[in-house]
C-alpha positions as CSV (number, residue, x, y, z in Angstrom):
1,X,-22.1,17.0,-19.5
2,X,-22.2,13.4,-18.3
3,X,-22.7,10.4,-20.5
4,X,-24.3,7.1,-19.8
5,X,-23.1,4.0,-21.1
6,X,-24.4,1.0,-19.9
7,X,-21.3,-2.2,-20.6
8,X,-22.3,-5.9,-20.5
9,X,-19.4,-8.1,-19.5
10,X,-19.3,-11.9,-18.9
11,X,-18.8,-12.7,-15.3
12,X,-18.7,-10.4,-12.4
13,X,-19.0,-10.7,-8.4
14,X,-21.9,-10.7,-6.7
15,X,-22.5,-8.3,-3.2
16,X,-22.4,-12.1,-1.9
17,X,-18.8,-12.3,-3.3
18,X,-20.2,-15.2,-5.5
19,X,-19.6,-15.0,-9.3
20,X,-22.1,-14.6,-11.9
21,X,-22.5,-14.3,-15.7
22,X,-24.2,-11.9,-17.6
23,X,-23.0,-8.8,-15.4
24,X,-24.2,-4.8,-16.0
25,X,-22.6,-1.8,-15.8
26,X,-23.9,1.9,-16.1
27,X,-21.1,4.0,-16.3
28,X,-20.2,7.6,-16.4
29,X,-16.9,8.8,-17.3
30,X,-14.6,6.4,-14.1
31,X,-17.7,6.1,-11.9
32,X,-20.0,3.2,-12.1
33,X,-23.4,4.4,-11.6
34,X,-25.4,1.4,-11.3
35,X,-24.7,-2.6,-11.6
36,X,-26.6,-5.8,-12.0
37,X,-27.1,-9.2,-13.5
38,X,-29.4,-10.8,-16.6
39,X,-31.2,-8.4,-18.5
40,X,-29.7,-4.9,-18.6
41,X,-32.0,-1.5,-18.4
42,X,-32.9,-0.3,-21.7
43,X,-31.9,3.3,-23.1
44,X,-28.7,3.5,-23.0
45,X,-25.6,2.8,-24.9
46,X,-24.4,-0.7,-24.9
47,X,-20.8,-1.6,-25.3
48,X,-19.9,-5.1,-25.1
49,X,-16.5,-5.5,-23.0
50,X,-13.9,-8.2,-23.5
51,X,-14.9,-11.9,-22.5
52,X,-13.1,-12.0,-18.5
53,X,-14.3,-11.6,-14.7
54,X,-15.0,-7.6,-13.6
55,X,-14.9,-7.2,-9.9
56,X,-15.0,-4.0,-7.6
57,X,-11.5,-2.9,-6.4
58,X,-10.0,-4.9,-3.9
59,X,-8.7,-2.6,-0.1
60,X,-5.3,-3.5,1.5
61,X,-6.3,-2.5,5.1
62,X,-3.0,-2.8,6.0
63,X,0.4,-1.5,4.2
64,X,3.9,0.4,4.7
65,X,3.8,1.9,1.4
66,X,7.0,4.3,2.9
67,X,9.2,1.0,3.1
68,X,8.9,0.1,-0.3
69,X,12.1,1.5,-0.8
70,X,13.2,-2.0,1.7
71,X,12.4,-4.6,-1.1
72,X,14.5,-7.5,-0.9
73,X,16.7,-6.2,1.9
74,X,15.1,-8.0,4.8
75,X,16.1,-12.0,4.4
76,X,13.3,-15.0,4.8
77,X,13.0,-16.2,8.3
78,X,14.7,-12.5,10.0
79,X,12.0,-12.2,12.9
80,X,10.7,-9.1,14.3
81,X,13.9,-7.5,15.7
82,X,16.5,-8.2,12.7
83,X,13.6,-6.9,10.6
84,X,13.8,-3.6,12.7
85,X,17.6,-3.5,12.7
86,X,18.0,-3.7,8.9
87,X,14.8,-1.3,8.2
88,X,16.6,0.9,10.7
89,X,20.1,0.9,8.5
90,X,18.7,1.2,5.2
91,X,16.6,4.1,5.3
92,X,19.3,6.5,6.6
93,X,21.1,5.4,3.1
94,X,18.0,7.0,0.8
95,X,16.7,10.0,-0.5
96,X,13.8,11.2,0.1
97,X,13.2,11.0,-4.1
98,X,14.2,7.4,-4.3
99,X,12.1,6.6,-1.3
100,X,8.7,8.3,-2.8
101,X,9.3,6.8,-6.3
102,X,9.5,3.4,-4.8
103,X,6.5,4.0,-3.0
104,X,5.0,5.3,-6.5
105,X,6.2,1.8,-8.6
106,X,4.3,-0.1,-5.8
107,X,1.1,1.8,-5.9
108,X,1.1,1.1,-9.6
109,X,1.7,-2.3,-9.3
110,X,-0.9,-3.4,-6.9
111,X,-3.7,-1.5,-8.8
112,X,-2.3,-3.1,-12.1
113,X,-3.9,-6.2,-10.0
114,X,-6.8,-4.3,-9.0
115,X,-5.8,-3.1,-5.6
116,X,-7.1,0.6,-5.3
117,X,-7.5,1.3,-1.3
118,X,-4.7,1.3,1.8
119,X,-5.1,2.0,5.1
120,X,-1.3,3.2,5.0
121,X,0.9,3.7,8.2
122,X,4.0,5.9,7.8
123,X,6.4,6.7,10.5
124,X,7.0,10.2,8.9
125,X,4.8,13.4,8.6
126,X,6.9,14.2,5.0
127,X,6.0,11.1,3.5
128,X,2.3,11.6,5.0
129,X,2.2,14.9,3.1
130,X,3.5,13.2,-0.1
131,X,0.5,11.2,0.0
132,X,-2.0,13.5,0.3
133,X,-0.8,14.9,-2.5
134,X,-0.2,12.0,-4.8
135,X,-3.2,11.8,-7.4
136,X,-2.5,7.9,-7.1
137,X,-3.2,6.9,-3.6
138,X,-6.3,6.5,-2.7
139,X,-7.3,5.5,0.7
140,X,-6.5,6.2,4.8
141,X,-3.6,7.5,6.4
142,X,-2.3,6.8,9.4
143,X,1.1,8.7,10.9
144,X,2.3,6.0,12.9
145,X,4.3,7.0,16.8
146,X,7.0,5.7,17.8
147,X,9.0,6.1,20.3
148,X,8.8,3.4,23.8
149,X,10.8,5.8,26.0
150,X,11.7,9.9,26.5
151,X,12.3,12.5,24.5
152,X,11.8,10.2,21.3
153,X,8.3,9.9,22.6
154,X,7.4,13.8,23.3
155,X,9.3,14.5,20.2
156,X,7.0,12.4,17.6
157,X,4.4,13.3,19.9
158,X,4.9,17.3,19.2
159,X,5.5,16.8,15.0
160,X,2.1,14.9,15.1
161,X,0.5,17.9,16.9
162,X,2.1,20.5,14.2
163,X,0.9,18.0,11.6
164,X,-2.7,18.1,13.1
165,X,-2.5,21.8,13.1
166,X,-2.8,22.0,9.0
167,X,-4.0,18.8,7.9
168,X,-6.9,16.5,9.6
169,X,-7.4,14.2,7.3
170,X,-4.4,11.9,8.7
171,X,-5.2,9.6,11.9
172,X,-2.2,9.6,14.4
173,X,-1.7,6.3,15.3
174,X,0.7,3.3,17.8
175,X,2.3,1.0,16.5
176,X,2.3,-1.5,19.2
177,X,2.8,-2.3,23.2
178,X,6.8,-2.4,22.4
179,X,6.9,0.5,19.9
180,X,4.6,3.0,21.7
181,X,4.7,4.7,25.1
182,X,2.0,4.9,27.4
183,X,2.2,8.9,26.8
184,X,1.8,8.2,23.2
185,X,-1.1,6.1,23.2
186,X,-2.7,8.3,25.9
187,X,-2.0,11.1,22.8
188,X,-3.9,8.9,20.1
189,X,-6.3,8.1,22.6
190,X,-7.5,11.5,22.9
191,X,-6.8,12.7,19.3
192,X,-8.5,10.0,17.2
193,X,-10.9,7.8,19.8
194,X,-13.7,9.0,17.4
195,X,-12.0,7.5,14.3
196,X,-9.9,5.4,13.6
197,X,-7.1,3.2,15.3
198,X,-4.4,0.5,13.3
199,X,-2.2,-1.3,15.7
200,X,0.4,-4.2,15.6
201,X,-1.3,-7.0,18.2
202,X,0.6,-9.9,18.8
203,X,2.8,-10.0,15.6
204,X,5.1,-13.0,17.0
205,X,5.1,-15.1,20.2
206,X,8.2,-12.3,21.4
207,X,5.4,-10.1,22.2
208,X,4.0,-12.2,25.2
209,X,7.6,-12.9,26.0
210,X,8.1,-8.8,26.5
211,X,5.1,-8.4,28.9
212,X,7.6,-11.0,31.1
213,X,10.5,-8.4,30.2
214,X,12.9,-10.8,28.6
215,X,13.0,-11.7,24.7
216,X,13.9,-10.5,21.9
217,X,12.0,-7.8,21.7
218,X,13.5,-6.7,25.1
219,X,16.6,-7.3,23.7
220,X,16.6,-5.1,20.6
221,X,14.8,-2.1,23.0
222,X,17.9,-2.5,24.9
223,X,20.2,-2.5,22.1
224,X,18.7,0.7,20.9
225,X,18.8,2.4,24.0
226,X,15.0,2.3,24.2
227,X,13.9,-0.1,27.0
228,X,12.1,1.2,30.0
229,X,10.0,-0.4,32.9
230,X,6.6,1.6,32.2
231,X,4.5,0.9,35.3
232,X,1.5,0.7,33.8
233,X,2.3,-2.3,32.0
234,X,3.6,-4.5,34.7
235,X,1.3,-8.0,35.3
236,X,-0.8,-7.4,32.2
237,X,-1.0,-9.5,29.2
238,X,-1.1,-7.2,25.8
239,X,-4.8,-7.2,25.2
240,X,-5.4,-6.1,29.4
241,X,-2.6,-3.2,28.8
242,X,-4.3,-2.0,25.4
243,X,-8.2,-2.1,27.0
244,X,-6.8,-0.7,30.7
245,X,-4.9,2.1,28.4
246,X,-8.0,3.1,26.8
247,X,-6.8,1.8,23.5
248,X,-9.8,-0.3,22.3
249,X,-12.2,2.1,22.7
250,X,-12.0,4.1,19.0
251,X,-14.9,3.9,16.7
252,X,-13.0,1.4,13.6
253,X,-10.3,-0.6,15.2
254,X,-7.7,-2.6,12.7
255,X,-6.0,-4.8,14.9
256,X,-2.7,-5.7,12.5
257,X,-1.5,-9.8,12.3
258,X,-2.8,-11.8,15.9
259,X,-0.4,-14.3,15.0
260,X,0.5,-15.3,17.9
261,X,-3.0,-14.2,19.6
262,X,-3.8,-17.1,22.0
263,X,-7.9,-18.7,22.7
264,X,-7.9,-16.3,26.0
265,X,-6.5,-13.5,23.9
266,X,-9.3,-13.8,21.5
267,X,-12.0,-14.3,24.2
268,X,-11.3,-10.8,25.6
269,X,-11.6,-9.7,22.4
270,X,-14.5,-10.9,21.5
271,X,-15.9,-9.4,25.0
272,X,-13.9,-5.8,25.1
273,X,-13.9,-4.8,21.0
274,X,-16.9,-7.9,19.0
275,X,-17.0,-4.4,16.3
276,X,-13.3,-4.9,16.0
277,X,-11.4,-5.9,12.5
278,X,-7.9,-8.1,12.6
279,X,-5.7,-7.8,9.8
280,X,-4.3,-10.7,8.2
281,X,-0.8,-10.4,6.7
282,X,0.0,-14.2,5.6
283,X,3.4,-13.5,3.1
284,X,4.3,-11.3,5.2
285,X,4.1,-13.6,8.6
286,X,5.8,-16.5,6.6
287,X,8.3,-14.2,5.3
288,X,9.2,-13.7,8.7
289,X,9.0,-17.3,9.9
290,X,6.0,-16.2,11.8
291,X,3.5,-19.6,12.4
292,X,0.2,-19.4,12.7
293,X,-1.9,-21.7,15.1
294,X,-5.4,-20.0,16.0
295,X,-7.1,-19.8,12.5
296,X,-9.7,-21.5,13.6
297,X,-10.5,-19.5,16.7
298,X,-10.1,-16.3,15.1
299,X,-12.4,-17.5,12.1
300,X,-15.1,-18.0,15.0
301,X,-14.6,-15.2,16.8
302,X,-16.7,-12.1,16.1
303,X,-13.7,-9.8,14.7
304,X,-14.5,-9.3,10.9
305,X,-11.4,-10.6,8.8
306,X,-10.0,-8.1,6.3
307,X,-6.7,-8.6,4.4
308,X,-3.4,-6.5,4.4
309,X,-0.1,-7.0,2.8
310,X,2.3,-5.2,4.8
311,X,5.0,-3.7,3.4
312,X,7.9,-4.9,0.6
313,X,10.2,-5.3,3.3
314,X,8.6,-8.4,4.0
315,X,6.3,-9.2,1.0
316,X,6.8,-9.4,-2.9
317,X,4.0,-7.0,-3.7
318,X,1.0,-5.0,-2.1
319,X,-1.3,-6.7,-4.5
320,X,-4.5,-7.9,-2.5
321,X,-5.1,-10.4,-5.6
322,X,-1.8,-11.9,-5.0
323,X,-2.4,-12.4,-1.2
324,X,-5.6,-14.0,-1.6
325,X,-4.1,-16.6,-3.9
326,X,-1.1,-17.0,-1.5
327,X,-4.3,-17.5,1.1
328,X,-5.9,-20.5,-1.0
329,X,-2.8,-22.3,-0.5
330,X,-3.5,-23.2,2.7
331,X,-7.2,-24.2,2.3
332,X,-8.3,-22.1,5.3
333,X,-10.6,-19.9,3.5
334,X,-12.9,-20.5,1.0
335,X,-12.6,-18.1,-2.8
336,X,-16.1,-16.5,-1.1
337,X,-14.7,-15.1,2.1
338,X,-11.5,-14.2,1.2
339,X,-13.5,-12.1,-1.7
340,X,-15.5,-10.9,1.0
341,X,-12.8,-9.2,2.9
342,X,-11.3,-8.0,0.2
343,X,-14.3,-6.0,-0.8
344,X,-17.5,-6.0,0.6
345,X,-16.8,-6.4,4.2
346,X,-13.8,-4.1,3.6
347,X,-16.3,-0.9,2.0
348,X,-18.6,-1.7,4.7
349,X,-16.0,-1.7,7.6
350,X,-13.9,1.3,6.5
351,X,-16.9,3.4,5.3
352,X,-15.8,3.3,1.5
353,X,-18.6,5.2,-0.3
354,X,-19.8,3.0,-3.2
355,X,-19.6,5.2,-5.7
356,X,-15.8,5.8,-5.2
357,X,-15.5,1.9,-5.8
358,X,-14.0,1.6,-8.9
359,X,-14.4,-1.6,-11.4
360,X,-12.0,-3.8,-12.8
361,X,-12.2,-6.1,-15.7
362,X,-9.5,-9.4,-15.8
363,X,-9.7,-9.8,-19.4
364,X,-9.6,-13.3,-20.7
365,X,-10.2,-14.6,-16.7
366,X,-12.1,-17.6,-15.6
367,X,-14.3,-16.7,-12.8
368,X,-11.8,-17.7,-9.9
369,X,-8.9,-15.9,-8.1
370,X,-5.8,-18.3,-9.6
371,X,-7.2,-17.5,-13.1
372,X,-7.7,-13.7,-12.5
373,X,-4.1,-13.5,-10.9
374,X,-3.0,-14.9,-14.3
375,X,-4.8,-12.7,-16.2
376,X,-2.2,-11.0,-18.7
377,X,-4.1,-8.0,-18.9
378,X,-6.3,-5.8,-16.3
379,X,-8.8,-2.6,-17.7
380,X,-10.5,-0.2,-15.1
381,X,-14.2,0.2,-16.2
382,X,-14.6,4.0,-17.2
383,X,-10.5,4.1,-18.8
C-alpha cells in the first residue's frame, strides 16, 4: 500500500531553474508524485521539512567512473598524452576489488552533493557489468572502443559484440578521431545510430595538430605502437572526418569538452548536428592546462550545454554541484543556466523520466549554488 505525504519546504527550483519559496511536495515512499509552489493541495499529510533549498537531482552527462581508482595520480598541467601514459601504468597495478570500490566511494560522494545520473564511459565490458549490477548507479552506460590500429581494434570490436549478445542496455561507443578506428566507428555506427553516441571532440588544440599528422598526439600513438595513416582521414578537419564517417548521425549526440573547437568548427555543427549536446568539463580542462577561447560562440550556437565532470584522474570529485560553483568563477554563465543543464535541459535531453527524478533537500541552504555547496548536510526527499 502506498502512502501520500504531501512535505512543504522553504525554497526550491523552479522548471525555469529560478528559485522560489514556499515549495510542495507529494511523496510516496522515494518517488515524488507531484510538486508545486504557494498553497499546497489539501488532504494529505503535511510534514514540514527543515528550513533549506530542495532541488531535483542534478545528471553528470559525462564521467569515467572506472578511473576513480586514478585520483591524484595524474599531476596539474599533464596534457592529453602524459594523462594517457600515467592512466595506462596505473591501472595494470590494481585489482579489480580496489578498482570497483573506488568507483563505489565516488558514486557516494557525488550523490552526497545531489548528483544521481551519469552517462558513464568505461573502456571495459567487466566493469560495465559491475554497473549494471550496482543498486547505486543510476544512469547510461557507454562501453567505450579503443583501439586506432589492428588487431586491438577487431579485438575490442569482437568483446563488444559478445557483450551485446546478453546485455542491450549498454551503448558501444568511440572515444575520439585519435582513439578510435575507422572500423570501430563504422561498428558503433551501425550498432547504436538509433541511440545514443558520447565522443571526445576537440579535447585540446593537439587534436587539429593530429589531422596534420605531427603533435603530440601523434607522438604518444607512435610511442605506443599505435599510429597508422587511415586513408579516410587524410585532408579532413575532425568535424568533416566524424560527419563523412557517418558519426553525427545518432539520435542523442554528447559531444565531450570542444575546447579547442574553433568558429568554423562550430558553424558545421550548428549546420550537420543543431539537436546536438556538448559536454563541458571545466576542472577537468584546467586540470589539464586545457584553455578555453570560444565560450562565447558555443553559448550561441544551437548545441544545448549540459555539464560533465570527467573522471578523478583529472578532477577532485564527480559532484555536478561542485562543478557548477567551479563554473561561477569565471562569470560565464549565469546560476539559471548552469541549473538548467544540470537538470532540466539534462531530463529533457537524455530522456530521464520525471518520475525517476529524485529530490534533494540542502538543509540550512540559501537559495544559491555557493550556499548549497556549503551546505553541511544533504536529505533525499522520500529517505
Amino acid at each position: 500500500m502506498h502512502i501520500f505525504e504531501l512535505w512543504h519546504g522553504e525554497w526550491g527550483l523552479t522548471r525555469d531553474a529560478e528559485f522560489r519559496s514556499d515549495p510542495w511536495f507529494i511523496v510516496s515512499g522515494k518517488e515524488v508524485i507531484e510538486s508545486g509552489f504557494g498553497k499546497p493541495p489539501k488532504d494529505f499529510f503535511k510534514k514540514k521539512l527543515p528550513p533549506g533549498v530542495i532541488v531535483p537531482g542534478f545528471v553528470n552527462a559525462h564521467s569515467h567512473i572506472e578511473l576513480s581508482c586514478i585520483a591524484g595520480k595524474v599531476p596539474q598541467g599533464s596534457h592529453l598524452t602524459r594523462m594517457g601514459e600515467i592512466i595506462q601504468a596505473e591501472r595494470g597495478t590494481l585489482t579489480s576489488q580496489q578498482i570497483r570500490q573506488k568507483a563505489v566511494d565516488a558514486i557516494r560522494f557525488a550523490e552526497d552533493f545531489g548528483t544521481f545520473f551519469f552517462c558513464d564511459i568505461s573502456n571495459s565490458t567487466d566493469f560495465i557489468r559491475f554497473l549494471r549490477d550496482l543498486p547505486l548507479f543510476n544512469g547510461n552506460r557507454y562501453l567505450e572502443l579503443l583501439g586506432f590500429s589492428s588487431p586491438s581494434d577487431a579485438e575490442r570490436i569482437d568483446r563488444a559484440k559478445e557483450l551485446l549478445d546478453i546485455d542491450a542496455t549498454f551503448y558501444p561507443t568511440v572515444h575520439s578521431i585519435y582513439g578510435s578506428s575507422p572500423r570501430q566507428m563504422r561498428f558503433v555506427r551501425e550498432k547504436a545510430r538509433h541511440t545514443s553516441l558520447s565522443i571526445h571532440i576537440l579535447e585540446s588544440p593537439a587534436e587539429i595538430e593530429f589531422q596534420n599528422d605531427e603533435g603530440p598526439i601523434v607522438d604518444f600513438l607512435q610511442k605506443i605502437g599505435q599510429h597508422v595513416k587511415h586513408a579516410e582521414m587524410q585532408g579532413q578537419s575532425t568535424i568533416d572526418y566524424l560527419y563523412a564517417m557517418g558519426m553525427l548521425s545518432f539520435k542523442k549526440l554528447l559531444m565531450v569538452h570542444l575546447s579547442a573547437a574553433r568558429i568554423e568548427d562550430i558553424d558545421k555543427l550548428n549546420d550537420y548536428v543543431p539537436h546536438a549536446a556538448w559536454v563541458l568539463c571545466h576542472r577537468s580542462n584546467l586540470h589539464l592546462g586545457i584553455e578555453r577561447t570560444n565560450w562565447e560562440s558555443l553559448k550561441n550556437s544551437s548545441l544545448k550545454m549540459l555539464i560533465g565532470t570527467d573522471s578523478l584522474a583529472t578532477n577532485s570529485d564527480l559532484s555536478i554541484l561542485h562543478e557548477m560553483k567551479s563554473l561561477l568563477e569565471i562569470d560565464k554563465f549565469s546560476e539559471r543556466e548552469l541549473l538548467r543543464a544540470a537538470t532540466w535541459d539534462a531530463y529533457e535531453y537524455l530522456e530521464i523520466r520525471e518520475n525517476a527524478i529524485p529530490y534533494f533537500l540542502f538543509v540550512g541552504a540559501k537559495p544559491n549554488i555557493l550556499s548549497m555547496g556549503a551546505a553541511n548536510k544533504v536529505k533525499m526527499l522520500g529517505l
